[in-house]
Structures are given as C-alpha cells and as structure tokens.
C-alpha positions in Angstrom: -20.9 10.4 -18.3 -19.9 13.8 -16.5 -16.3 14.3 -18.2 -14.6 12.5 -20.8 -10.8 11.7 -20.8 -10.3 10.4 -24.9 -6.5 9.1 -25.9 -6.1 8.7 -29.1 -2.7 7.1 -31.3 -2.0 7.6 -35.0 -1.4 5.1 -37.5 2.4 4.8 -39.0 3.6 1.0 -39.0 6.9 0.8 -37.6 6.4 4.2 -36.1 4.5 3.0 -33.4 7.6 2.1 -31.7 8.2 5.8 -30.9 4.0 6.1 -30.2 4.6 3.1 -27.2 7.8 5.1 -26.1 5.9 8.1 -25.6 3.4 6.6 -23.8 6.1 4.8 -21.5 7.4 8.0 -20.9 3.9 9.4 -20.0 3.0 6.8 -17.7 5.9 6.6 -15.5 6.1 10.3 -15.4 2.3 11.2 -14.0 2.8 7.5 -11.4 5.7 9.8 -10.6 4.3 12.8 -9.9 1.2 11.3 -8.0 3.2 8.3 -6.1 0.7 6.1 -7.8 1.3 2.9 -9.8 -1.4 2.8 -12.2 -1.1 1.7 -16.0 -1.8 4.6 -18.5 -4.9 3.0 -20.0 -6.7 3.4 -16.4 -6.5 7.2 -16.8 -8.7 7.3 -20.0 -12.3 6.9 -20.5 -12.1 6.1 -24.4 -9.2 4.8 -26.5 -9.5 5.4 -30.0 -6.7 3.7 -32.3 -5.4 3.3 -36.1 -3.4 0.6 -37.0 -0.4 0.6 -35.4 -2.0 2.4 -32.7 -5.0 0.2 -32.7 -2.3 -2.5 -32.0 -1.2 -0.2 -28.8 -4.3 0.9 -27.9 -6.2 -2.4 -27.8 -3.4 -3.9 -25.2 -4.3 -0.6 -23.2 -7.5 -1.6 -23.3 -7.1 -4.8 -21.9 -5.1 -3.1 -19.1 -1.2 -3.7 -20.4 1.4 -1.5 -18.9 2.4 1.1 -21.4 5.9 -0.2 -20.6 5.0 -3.9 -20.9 3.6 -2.4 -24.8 6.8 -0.4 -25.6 8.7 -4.2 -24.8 6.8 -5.7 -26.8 7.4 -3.2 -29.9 10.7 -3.4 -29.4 10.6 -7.2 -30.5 7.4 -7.2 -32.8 8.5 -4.8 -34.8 11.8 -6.4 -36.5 9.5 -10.2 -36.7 6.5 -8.6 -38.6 8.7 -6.4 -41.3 11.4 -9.1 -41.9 10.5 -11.0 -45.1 9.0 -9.1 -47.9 7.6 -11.0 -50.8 7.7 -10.7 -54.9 3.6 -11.4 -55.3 0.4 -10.2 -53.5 0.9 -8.0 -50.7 4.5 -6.9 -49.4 4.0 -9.4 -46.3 2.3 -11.9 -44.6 0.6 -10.9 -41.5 0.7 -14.5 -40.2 3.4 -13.6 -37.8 1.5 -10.6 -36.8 -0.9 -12.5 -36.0 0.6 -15.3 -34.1 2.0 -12.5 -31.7 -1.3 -11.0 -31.2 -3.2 -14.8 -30.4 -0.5 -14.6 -27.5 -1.3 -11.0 -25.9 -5.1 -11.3 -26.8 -6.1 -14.9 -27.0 -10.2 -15.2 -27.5 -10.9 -11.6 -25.8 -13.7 -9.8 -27.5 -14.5 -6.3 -27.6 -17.0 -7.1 -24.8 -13.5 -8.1 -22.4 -11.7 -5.1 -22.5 -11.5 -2.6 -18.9 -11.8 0.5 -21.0 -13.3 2.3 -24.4 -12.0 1.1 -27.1 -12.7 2.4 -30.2 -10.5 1.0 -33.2 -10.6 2.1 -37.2 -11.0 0.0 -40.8 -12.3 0.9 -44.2 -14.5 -1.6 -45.8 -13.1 -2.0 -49.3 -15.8 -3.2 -51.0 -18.3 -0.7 -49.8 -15.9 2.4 -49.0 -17.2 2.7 -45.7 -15.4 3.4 -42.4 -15.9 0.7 -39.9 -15.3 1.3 -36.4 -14.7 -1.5 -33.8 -16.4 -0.6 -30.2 -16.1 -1.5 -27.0 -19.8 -1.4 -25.2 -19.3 2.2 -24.1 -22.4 2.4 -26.0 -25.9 0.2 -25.6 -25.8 0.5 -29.0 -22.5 -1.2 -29.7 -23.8 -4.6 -28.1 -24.7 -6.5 -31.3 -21.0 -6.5 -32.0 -19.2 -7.4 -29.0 -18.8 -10.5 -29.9 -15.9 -9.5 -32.7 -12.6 -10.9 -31.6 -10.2 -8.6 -30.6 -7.6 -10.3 -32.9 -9.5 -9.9 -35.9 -10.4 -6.0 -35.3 -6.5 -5.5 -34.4 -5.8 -7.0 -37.8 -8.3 -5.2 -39.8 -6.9 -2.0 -38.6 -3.4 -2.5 -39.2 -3.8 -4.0 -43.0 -2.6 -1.2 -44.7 -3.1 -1.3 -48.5 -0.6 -3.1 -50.5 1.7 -4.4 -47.2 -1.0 -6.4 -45.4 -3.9 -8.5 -46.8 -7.8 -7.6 -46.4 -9.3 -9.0 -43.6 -12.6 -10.5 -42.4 -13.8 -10.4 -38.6 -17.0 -11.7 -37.1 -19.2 -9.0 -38.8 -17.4 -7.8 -41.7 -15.3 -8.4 -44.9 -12.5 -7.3 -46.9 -11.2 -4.7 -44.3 -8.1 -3.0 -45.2 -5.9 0.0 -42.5 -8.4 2.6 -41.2 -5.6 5.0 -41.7 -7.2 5.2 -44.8 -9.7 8.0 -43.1 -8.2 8.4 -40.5 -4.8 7.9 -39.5 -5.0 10.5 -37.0 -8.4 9.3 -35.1 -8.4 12.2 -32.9 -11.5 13.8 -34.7 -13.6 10.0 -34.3 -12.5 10.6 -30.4 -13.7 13.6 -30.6 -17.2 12.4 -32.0 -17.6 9.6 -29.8 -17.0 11.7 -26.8 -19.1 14.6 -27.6 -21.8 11.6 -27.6 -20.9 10.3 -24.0 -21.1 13.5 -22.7 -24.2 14.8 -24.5 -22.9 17.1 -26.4 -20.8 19.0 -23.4 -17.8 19.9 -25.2 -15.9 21.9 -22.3 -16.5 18.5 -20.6 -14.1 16.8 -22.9 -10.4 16.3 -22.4 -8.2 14.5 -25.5 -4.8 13.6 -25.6 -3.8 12.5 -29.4 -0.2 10.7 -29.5 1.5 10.7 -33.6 4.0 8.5 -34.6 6.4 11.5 -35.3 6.0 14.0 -38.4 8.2 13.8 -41.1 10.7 15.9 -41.7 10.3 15.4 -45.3 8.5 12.3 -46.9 10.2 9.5 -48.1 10.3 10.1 -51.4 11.1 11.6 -54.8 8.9 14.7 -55.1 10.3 15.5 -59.0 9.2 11.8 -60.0 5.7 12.3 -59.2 5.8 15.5 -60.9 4.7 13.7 -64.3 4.2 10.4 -62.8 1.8 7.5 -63.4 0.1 4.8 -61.9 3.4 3.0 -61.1 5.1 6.5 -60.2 2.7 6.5 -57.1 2.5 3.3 -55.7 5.8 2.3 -55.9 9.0 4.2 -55.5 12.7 3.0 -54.6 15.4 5.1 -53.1 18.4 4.8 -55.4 20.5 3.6 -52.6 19.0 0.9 -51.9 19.0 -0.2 -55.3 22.1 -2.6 -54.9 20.2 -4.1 -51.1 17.2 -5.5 -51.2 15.4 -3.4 -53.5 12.3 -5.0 -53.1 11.5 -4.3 -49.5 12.4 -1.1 -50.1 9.9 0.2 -52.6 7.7 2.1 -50.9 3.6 4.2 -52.0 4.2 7.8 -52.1 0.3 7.8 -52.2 0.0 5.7 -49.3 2.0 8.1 -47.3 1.1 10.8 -48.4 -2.9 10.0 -47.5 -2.0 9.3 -44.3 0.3 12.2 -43.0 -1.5 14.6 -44.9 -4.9 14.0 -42.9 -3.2 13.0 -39.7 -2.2 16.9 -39.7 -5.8 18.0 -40.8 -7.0 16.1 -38.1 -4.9 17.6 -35.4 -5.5 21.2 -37.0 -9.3 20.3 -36.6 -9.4 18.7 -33.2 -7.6 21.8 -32.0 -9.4 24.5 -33.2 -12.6 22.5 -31.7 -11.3 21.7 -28.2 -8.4 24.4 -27.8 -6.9 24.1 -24.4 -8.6 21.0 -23.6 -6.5 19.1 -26.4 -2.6 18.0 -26.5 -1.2 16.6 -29.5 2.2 14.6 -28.9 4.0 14.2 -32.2 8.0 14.5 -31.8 9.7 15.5 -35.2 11.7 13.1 -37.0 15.4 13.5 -38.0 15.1 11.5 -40.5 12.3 10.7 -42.8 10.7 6.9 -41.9 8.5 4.6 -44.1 6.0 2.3 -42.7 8.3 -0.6 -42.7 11.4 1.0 -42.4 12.6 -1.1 -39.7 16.1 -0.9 -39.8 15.4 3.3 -38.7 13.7 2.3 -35.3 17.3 3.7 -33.8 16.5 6.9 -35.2 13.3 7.1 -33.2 14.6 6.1 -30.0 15.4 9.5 -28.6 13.0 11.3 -29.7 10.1 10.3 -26.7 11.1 12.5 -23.8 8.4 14.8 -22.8 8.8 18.9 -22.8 8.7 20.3 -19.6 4.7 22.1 -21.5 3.7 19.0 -23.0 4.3 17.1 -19.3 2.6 20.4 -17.0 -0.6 20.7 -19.3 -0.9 16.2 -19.0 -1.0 17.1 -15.4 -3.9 19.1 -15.9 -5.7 17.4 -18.6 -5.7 13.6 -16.9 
C-alpha cells in the first residue's frame, strides 16, 4: 500500500452518540465541499474501533452512511441503557445484541468493504485481542469470526456488560481496557501497511468528548477502598434510581486517562499528519448516562481548522 488513510473512534458508552454526530457532520461536510455523495467509511483505508466505537466503526465498515449510524444511536442508545439490574453485571446486552443481528446479520470480518480493526482484552489471559479484517494475509485464519460477536466483545465493558466468547476466543471483556483511544493500534497497523513509511500515513482519531471533570467524588477516593472505586453514587440521585446510577471511578478513570496518553503519543509521532476530534463536555457524562445525550447534542459542529486540515488529510 502507497499511503494509508487510518480513522480511528474512542470508546465511552453512551458517548458515542456525540462520536456518530461528529462523523455526520464530517461526512456531509467533505460530499459538500467535493460535490460527491460518498459515505465516510469509503475515504479510509483502515478503521480501528473501541467499544462504542467499534459499534460505529464496524457499520462503517460494512459501508453504512455516517448519517444512517448517528439514526441509529439516537434510538440504540436509550434501549441498551434502560433497565439496570441488582445482580451480575449492570445490564443485559441481549438487547444490544438483538439490534446488532439486524444491522450485521451473519457478516464476518471477511464481508466488510474496508479495514477493520476492532479492540478486546482477554480476561483470562490479560491479553489484548484485536479483531481484523483481511487487510493482512496473515489475518485469514480468523475471518471467519462473526461480526456480531467481535462487536460485542468490544463493547463489554467491565462490570456493565458480560464477558463474551466469539468464534476464536473466550471471556472477552471492553478493549477500552488498553485502549480506549485506539489511535496508537491505528497507528501500528498502518506503519505495517505501509512498510514502515510513516510520512505516508494520515490518521484521523474521533473521542467521545473529554470531561470537563470526571464523574465523581475525588475526596472519597482519597482514603477509599475496594468499594470506594468501583462503585460510587452521586448524592442526588440518591432518592431516583440509585442503582443505575452508581457508577466505577476506576473504570473511568482507566479509560480517559489513556485515551489522552494516546492522543499525546499519536501526535508527537505523526504531527501534522494526525487530527484528533474530541469536543469538550459541559457537563461531566458516565458511560450510561443516558438521560445527558441532550447535553452532547451541540457539541459536533466542526471548527472552521479542524474542517480545512480534514480537507487535506482525506
């Protein structure tokens, strides 16, 4: 391969509605500006997703409309976080499921139009998985995985999801484990496609917004234990539903903590051949914080920079 255009989305739960607005955005605006009507995935030679992103990025794969995604979020997102339970994990992903069996069907990483690269962690062996496409000879033996399965893997984040097993692995649980930013594993797999050419590389990484502080009591982890940091409740929501709203200060923590590492890294490696998307929030958002996707919903449009150097880059 001569050049290699990467896109790669974050991981965040129900912050991937804001991820698939951005990417709306970004697609109408470069059809726009070329008088073109081409769906966003078509632009990229490699798609790398997390969880919530691996959801997005696997239906760009396939060759969804970044508009037809960003409908569907606006719908998936209140059916998958809408009854939380009182034992095992905080929900089922059976409904999760269900709605990815009707985008995907039986498609296998072998079906998909473009790269797809999607994260896991194998549990039992600490291991990062990741689910490829056959952009590589080498990725053949697998391409048999459904894409269902890998989806699911991805997305299980620890404690809200259970583990899950595909077609060539067990007990997966949310690659945002290692990497909820996957911009550096973009990174990687391009440099192979292009022997090694960096300057041959371009990568767009989209986030799911940065918080603008995290969702939760700082002074109660100060001395805290084991319960302190997987499970904190916001005083007012004490009286409603306490229960779905207890959320893992260590979960969120790991995962905004090396999505910025990631983005510091990816930067200082490609410089000007890398643009990281990742609008601030107004308000600070857990993973299943559904009833806040309002609070995300102007926070997509493009700066007049961010939309000139896309230009360029794709």
């Amino acid at each position: 391969m001569n050049k290699c255009k990467v896109l790669t989305l974050d991981g965040g739960g129900i912050k991937g509605y804001l991820t698939a607005k951005i990417l709306k955005n970004i697609e109408q605006s470069l059809n726009e500006f070329r008088s073109e009507n081409i769906n966003l995935g078509q632009r990229f030679d490699l798609i790398v997703g997390t969880s919530t992103g691996g959801i997005i990025a696997t239906a760009l794969a396939i060759g969804k409309s970044a508009k037809e995604i960003f409908e569907l979020y606006e719908t998936l997102i209140p059916k998958v976080f809408n009854k939380s339970h009182v034992l095992g994990t905080k929900y089922s992903n059976e409904v999760l499921k269900e709605e990815l069996q009707n985008i995907l069907g039986d498609l296998t990483l072998a079906d998909v139009k473009t790269g797809l690269c999607l994260t896991s962690v194998d549990v039992e062996n600490s291991s990062p998985r990741f689910h490829k496409s056959g952009y590589f000879d080498r990725n053949s033996t697998r391409l048999d995985e459904k894409l269902v399965d890998v989806v699911l893997a991805s997305a299980a984040a620890p404690t809200f999801f259970p583990l899950i097993d595909t077609l060539h692995s067990s007990n997966l649980t949310d690659g945002g484990i290692v990497a909820n930013n996957p911009s550096l594993v973009g990174f990687i797999e391009a440099m192979q496609l292009v022997e090694g050419r960096k300057d041959d590389i371009a990568l767009v990484s989209v986030g799911t917004g940065e918080q603008c502080h995290m969702p939760y009591d700082v002074n109660k982890l100060r001395n805290g234990g084991k319960l302190s940091w997987m499970a904190q409740c916001k005083p007012r929501n004490l009286l409603s539903n306490p229960l779905k709203h207890i959320g893992s200060p260590l979960i969120e923590l790991l995962m905004e903590s090396q999505s910025k590492l990631a983005h510091h890294q990816t930067h200082f490696l490609l410089g000007d051949k890398y643009l990281r998307v990742n609008p601030k929030l107004s308000v600070s958002v857990e993973l299943d914080d559904a009833e806040k996707i309002g609070s995300l919903k102007n926070l997509a449009d493009l700066s007049k920079s961010d939309l000139e150097k896309l230009k360029i880059l794709l």
